[in-house]
N, C-alpha and C positions, 0 to 999 in steps of 0.2 A: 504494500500500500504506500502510495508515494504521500510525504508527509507535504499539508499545505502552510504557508506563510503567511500569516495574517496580519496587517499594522495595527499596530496598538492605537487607541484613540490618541494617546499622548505624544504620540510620532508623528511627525507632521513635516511635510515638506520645507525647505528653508525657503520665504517668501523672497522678495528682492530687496521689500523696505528692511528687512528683518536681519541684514548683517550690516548695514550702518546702524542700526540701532545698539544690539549689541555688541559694538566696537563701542558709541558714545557711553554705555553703560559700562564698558569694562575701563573705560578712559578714567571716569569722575570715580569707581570704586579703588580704582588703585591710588586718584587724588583727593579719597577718604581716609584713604590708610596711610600715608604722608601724614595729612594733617593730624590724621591719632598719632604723632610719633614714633610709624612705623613698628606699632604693638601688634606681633602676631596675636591670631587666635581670632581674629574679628572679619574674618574675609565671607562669612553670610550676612553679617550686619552690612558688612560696606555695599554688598554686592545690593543688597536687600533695600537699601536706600538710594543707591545709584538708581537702581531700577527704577524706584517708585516716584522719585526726580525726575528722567527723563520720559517717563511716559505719564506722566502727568502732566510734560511740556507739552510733549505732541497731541495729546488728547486735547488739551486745551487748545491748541492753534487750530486743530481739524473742528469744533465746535462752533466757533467763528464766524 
């Protein structure tokens, strides 16, 4: 029986807007972790706040 492949609902093609975005997110979370003075251990806060920064900008400008 040949086995089948099925995508996960959480797998999802990479869109086009979707690798400037995060690149802009991985930008400001690494200029998160800078301004903490470079303390590890906080790279899903930074990330987690980057994120919710940048797409809180663009949501807001597509709203417009």
């Amino acid at each position: 029986m040949a086995a089948t492949h099925k995508k996960s609902a959480a797998v999802q093609p990479v869109q086009a807007n979707q690798a400037p975005l995060e690149e802009e997110i991985q930008k400001l979370a690494y200029e998160l972790y800078c301004l903490c003075g470079y303390e590890h251990g906080h790279d899903l806060e930074h990330w987690a706040e980057a994120e919710r920064r940048v797409l809180e900008r663009v949501e807001g400008r597509s709203k417009r």
